[in-house]
Biotite code that builds the C-alpha atoms (Angstrom):
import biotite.structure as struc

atoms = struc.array([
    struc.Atom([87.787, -46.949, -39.410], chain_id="A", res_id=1, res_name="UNK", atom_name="CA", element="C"),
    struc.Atom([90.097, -44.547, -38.157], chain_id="A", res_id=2, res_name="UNK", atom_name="CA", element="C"),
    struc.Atom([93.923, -46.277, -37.258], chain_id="A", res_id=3, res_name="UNK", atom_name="CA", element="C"),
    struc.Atom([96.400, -44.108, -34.853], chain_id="A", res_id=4, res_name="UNK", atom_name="CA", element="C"),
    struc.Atom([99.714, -43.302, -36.569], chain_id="A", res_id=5, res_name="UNK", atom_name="CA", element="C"),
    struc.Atom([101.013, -40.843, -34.799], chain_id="A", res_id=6, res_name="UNK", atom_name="CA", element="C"),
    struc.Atom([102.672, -42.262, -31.639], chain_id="A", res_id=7, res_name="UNK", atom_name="CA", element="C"),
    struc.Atom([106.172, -40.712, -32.933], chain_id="A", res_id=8, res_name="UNK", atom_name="CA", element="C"),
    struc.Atom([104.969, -37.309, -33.700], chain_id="A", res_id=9, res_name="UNK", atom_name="CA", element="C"),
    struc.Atom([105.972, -34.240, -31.342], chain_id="A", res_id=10, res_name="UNK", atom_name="CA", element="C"),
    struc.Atom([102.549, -32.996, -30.637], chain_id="A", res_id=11, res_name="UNK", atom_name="CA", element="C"),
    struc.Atom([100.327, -33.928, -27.547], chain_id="A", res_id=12, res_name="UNK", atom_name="CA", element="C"),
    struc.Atom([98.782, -37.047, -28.355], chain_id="A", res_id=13, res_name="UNK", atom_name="CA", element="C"),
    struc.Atom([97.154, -40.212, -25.420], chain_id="A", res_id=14, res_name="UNK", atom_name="CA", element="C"),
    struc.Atom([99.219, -42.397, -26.486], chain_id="A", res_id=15, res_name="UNK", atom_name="CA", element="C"),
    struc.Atom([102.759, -41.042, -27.512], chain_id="A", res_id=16, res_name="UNK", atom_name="CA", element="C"),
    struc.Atom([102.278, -40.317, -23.550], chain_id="A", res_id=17, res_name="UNK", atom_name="CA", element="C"),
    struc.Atom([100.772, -43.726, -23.269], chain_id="A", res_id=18, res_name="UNK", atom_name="CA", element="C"),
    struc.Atom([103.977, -45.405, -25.368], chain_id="A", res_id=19, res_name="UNK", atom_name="CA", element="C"),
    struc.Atom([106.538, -43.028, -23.090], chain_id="A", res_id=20, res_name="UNK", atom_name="CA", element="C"),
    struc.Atom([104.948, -43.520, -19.762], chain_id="A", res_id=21, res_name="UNK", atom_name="CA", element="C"),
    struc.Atom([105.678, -47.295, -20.886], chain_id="A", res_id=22, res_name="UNK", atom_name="CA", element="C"),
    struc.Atom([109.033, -47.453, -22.374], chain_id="A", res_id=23, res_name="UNK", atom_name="CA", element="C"),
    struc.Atom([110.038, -45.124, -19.081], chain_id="A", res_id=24, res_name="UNK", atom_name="CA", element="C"),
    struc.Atom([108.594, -47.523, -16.889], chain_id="A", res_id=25, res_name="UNK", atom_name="CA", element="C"),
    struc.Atom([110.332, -50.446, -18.304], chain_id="A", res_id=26, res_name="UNK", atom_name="CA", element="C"),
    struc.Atom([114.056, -48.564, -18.049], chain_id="A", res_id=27, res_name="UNK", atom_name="CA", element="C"),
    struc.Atom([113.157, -47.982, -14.494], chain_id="A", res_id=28, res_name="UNK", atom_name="CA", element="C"),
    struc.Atom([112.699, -51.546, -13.874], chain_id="A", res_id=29, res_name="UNK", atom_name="CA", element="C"),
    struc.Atom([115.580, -52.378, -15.993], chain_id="A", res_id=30, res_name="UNK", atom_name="CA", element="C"),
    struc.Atom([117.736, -49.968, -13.896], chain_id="A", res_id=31, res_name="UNK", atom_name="CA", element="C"),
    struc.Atom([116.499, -51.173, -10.323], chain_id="A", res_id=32, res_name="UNK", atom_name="CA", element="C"),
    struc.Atom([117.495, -54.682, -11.740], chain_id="A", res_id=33, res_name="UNK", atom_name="CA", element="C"),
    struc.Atom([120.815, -53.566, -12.611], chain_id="A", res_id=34, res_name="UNK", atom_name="CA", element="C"),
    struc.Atom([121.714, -51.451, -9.091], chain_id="A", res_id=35, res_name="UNK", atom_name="CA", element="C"),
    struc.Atom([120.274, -54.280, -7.304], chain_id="A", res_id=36, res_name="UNK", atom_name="CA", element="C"),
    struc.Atom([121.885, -56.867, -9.179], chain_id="A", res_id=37, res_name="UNK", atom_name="CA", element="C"),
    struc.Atom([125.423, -55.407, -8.411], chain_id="A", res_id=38, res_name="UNK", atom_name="CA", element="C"),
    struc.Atom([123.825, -54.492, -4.694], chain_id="A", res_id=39, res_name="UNK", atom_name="CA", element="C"),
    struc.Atom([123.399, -58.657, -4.310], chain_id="A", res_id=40, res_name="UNK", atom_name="CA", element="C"),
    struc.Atom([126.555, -59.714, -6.646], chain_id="A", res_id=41, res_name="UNK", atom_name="CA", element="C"),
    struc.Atom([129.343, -57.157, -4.644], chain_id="A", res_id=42, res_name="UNK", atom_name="CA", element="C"),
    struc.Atom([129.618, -57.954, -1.496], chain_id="A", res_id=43, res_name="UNK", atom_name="CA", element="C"),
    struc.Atom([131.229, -56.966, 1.072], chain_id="A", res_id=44, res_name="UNK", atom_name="CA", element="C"),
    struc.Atom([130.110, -53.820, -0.787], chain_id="A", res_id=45, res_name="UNK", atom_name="CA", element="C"),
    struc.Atom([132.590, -50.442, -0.149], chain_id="A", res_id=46, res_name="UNK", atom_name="CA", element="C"),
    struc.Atom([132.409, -46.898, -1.152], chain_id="A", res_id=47, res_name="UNK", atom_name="CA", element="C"),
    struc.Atom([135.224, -47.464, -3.447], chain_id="A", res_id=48, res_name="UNK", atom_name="CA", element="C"),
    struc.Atom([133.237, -50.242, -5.420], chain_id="A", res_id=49, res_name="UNK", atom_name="CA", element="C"),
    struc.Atom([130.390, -48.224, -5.250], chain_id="A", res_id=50, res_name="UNK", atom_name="CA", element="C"),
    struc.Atom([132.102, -45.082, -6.543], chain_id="A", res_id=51, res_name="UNK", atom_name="CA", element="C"),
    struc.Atom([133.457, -47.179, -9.463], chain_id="A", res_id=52, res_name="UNK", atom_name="CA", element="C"),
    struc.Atom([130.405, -48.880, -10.339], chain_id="A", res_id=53, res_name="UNK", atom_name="CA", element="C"),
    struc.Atom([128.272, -45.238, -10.764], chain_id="A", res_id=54, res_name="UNK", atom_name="CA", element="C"),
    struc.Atom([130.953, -42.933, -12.206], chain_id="A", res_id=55, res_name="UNK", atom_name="CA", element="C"),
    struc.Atom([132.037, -45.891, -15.231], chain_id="A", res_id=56, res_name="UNK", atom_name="CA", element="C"),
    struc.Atom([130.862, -43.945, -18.379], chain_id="A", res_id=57, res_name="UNK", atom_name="CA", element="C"),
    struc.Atom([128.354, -46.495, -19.180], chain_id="A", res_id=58, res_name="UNK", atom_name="CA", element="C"),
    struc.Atom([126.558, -46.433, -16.339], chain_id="A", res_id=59, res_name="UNK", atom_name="CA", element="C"),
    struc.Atom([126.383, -42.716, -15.933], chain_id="A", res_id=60, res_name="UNK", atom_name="CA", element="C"),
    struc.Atom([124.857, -42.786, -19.334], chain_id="A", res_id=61, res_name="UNK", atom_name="CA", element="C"),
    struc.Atom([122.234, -44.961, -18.297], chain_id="A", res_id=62, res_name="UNK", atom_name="CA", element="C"),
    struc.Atom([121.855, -43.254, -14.804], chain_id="A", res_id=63, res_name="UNK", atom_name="CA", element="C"),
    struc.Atom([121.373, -39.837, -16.970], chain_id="A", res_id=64, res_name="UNK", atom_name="CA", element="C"),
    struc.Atom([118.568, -41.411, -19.065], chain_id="A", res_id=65, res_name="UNK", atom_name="CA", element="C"),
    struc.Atom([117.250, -43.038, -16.111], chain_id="A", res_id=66, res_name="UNK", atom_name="CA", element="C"),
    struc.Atom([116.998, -39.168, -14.588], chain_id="A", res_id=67, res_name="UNK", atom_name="CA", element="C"),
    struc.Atom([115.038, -38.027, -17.989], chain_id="A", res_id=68, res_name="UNK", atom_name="CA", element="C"),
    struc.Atom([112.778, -41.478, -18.356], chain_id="A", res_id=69, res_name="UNK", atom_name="CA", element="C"),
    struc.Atom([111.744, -40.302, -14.315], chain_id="A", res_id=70, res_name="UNK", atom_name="CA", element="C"),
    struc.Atom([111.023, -36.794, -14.843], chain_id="A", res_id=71, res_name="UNK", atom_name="CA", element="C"),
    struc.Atom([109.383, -37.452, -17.955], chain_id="A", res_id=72, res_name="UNK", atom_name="CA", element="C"),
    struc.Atom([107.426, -40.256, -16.811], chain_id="A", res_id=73, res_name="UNK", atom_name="CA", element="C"),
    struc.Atom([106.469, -38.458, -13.352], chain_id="A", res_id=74, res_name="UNK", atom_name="CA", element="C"),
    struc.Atom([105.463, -35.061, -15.755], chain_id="A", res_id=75, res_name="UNK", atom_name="CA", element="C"),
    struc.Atom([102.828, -37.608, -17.591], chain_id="A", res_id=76, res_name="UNK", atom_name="CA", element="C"),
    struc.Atom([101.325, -38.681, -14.765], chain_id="A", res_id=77, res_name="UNK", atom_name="CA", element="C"),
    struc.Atom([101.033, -35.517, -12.663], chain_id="A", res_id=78, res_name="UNK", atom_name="CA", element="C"),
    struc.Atom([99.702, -33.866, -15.786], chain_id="A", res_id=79, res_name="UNK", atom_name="CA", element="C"),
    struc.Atom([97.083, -36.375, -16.172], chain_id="A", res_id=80, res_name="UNK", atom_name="CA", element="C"),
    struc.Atom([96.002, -36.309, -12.531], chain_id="A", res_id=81, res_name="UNK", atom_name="CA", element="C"),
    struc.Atom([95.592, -32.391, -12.746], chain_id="A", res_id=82, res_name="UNK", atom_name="CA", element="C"),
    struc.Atom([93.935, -32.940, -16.173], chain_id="A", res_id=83, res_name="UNK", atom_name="CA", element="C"),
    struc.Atom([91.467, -35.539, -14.705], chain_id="A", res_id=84, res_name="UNK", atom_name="CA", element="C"),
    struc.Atom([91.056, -34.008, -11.183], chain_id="A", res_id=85, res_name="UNK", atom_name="CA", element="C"),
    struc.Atom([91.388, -30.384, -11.133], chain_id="A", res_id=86, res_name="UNK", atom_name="CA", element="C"),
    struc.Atom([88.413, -29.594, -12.802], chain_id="A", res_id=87, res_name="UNK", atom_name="CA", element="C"),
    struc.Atom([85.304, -26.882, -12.962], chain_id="A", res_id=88, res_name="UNK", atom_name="CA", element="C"),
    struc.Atom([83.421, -29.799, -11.238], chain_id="A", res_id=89, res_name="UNK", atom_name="CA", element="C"),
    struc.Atom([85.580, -29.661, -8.055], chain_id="A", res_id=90, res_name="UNK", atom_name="CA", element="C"),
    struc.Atom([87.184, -26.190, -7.613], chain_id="A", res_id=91, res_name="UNK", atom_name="CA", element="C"),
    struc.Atom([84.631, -23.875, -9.743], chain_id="A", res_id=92, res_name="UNK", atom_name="CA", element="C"),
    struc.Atom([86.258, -20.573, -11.157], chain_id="A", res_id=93, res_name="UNK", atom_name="CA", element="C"),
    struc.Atom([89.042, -21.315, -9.486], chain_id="A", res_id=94, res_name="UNK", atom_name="CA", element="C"),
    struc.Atom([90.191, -24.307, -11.630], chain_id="A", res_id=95, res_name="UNK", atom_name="CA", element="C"),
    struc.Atom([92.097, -22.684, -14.128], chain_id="A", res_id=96, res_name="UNK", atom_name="CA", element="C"),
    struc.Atom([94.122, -20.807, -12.083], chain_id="A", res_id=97, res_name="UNK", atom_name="CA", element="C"),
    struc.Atom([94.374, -24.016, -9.896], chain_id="A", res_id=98, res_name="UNK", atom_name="CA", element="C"),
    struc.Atom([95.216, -26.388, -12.522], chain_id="A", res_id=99, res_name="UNK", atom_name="CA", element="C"),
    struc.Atom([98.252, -24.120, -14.160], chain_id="A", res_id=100, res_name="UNK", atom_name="CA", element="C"),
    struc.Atom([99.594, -23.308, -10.436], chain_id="A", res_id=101, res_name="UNK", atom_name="CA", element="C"),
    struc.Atom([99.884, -27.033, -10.075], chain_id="A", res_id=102, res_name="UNK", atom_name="CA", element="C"),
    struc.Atom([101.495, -27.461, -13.285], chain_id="A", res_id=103, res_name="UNK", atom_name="CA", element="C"),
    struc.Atom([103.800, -24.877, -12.741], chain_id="A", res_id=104, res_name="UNK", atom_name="CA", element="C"),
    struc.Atom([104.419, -26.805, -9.446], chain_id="A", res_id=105, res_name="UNK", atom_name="CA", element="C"),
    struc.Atom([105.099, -30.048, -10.711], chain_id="A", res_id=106, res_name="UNK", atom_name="CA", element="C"),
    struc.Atom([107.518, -28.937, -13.447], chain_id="A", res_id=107, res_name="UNK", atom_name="CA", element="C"),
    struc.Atom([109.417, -26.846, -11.156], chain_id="A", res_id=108, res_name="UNK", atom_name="CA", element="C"),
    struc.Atom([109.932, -29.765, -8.759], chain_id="A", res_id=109, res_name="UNK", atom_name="CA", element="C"),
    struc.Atom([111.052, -32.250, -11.550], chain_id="A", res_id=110, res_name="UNK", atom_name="CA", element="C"),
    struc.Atom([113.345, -29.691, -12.676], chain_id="A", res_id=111, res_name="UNK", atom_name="CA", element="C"),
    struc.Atom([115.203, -29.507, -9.209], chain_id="A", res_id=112, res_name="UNK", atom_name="CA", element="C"),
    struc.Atom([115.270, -33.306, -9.001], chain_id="A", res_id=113, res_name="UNK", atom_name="CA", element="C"),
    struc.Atom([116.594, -33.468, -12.869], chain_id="A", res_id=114, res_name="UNK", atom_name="CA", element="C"),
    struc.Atom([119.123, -30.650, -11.937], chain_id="A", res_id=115, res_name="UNK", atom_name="CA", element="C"),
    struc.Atom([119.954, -32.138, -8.740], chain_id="A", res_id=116, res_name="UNK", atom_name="CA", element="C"),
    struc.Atom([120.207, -35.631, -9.797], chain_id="A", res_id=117, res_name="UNK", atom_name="CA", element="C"),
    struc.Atom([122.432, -34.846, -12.647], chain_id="A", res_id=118, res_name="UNK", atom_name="CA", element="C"),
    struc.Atom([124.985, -32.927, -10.244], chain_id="A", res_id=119, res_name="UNK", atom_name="CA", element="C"),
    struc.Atom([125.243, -35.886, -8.206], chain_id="A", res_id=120, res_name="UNK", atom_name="CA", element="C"),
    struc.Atom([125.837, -38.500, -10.632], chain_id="A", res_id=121, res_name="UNK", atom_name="CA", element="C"),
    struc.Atom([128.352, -35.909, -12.939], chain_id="A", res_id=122, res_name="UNK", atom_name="CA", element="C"),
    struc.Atom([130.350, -34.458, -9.543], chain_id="A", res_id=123, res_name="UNK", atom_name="CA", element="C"),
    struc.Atom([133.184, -36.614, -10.098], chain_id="A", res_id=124, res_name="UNK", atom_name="CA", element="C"),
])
């Protein structure tokens, strides 16, 4: 019997992506909980308030790891779709070349959104 040890280690493993595509998902929800609670709990809402509420340190913090927990949960999942879908099967020759174009796609979009996301939230 062979027993999986591993989830903390820093090479590619099912399911250290597994345990980060989790703990990820569960900050999102935790952060859409937290915008939305103050969303419900501040109203009339203003820019002001608003203004306050994102650029207090602790919630820039969070907003910052709620950028990384996205890009890295989003890089998991596209990586797995191009893993599972672009494939000999469906694009012949081709899906090497394929496959790494569409990496090189997806990273460079998550790194404009993690770039661009960061200069919003750290403008002020």
């Amino acid at each position: 019997m062979v027993m999986v040890t591993n989830v903390t280690s820093f090479s590619r493993s099912g399911l250290s992506d597994f345990v980060l595509q989790r703990v990820s998902a569960v900050l999102l929800a935790l952060y859409t909980l937290v915008v939305g609670g103050f969303f419900v709990l501040n109203q009339p809402l203003t820019h002001e308030g608003l203004v306050t509420f994102f650029t207090h340190p602790v919630m820039l913090g969070f907003s910052t790891l709620i950028v990384f927990a996205t890009a890295a949960h989003a890089w998991i999942g596209m990586w797995t779709i191009g893993t599972d879908y672009i494939r000999q099967h469906y694009f012949g020759a081709l899906a090497t070349a394929v496959r790494i174009l569409y990496e090189l796609s997806c990273i460079l979009i998550i790194f404009v959104y993690v770039v661009w996301a960061l200069q919003i939230f750290w403008r002020y």
